[in-house]
C-alpha positions in Angstrom: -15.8 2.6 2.3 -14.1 -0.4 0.4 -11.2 0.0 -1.6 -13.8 -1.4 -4.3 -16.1 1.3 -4.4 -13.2 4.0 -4.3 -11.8 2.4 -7.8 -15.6 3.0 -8.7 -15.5 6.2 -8.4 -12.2 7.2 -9.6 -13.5 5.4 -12.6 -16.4 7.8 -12.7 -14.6 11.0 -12.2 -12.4 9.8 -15.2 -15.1 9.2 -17.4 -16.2 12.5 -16.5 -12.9 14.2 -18.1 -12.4 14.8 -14.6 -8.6 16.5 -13.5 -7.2 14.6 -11.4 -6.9 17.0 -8.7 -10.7 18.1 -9.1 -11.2 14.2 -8.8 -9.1 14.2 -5.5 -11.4 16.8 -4.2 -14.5 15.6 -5.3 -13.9 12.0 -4.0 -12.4 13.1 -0.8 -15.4 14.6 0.6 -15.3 11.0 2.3 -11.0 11.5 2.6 -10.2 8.6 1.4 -7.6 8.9 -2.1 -4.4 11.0 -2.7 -3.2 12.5 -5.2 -0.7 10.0 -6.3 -3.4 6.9 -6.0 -6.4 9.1 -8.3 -3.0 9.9 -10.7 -2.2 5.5 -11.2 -5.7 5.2 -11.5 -6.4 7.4 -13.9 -3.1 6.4 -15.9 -4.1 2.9 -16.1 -8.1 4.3 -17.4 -5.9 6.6 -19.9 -4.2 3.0 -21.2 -7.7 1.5 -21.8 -7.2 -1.1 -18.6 -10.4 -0.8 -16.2 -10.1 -3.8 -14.9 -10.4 -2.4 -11.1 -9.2 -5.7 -9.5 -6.3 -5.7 -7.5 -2.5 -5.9 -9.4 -0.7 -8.7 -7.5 2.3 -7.6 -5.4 5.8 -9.4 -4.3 6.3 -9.2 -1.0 9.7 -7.9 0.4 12.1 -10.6 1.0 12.7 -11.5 4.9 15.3 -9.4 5.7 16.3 -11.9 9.1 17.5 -15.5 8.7 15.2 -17.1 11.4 18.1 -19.6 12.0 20.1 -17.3 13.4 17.4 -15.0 15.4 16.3 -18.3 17.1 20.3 -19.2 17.9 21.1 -15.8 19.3 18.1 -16.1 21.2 18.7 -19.5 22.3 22.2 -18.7 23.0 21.3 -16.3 26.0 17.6 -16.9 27.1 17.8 -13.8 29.9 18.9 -11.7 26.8 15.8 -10.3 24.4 16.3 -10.5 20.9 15.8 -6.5 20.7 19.0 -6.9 23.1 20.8 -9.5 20.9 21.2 -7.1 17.6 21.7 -3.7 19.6 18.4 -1.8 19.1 17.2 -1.4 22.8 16.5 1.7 23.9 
């Protein structure tokens, strides 16, 4: 089911004075929205907003300077980069 038709029937369930738990249950007889995601939804419905589009997101900032990965790497070819910053196993 697409994420679309999920927001379609949150949107129903609200406008059905729904709970949001009841709503959880009555949409997951496919299993596909928590609690916390039918809650949002339903907060944003409750602020008059039912535009159902996605809300633009940052993304996380790169937490590895690529510079640096490729000149460790570089450094010592036979070494992987796992190797190079200590997480192998």
């Amino acid at each position: 089911m697409e994420i679309s038709e999920i927001r379609v029937l949150m949107k129903y369930e609200f406008h059905h004075a729904t709970t949001t738990r009841q709503a959880v249950a009555n949409i997951n007889g496919i299993q596909v929205a928590t609690n916390a995601t039918v809650v949002r939804w339903f907060k944003k419905f409750r602020s008059g907003d039912f535009d159902m589009s996605n809300e633009p997101r940052d993304r996380p900032k790169t937490q590895v300077d690529n510079d640096v990965l490729k000149a460790t790497v570089e450094a010592n070819s036979s070494q992987s980069a796992r190797d190079s910053f200590g997480t192998n196993r």
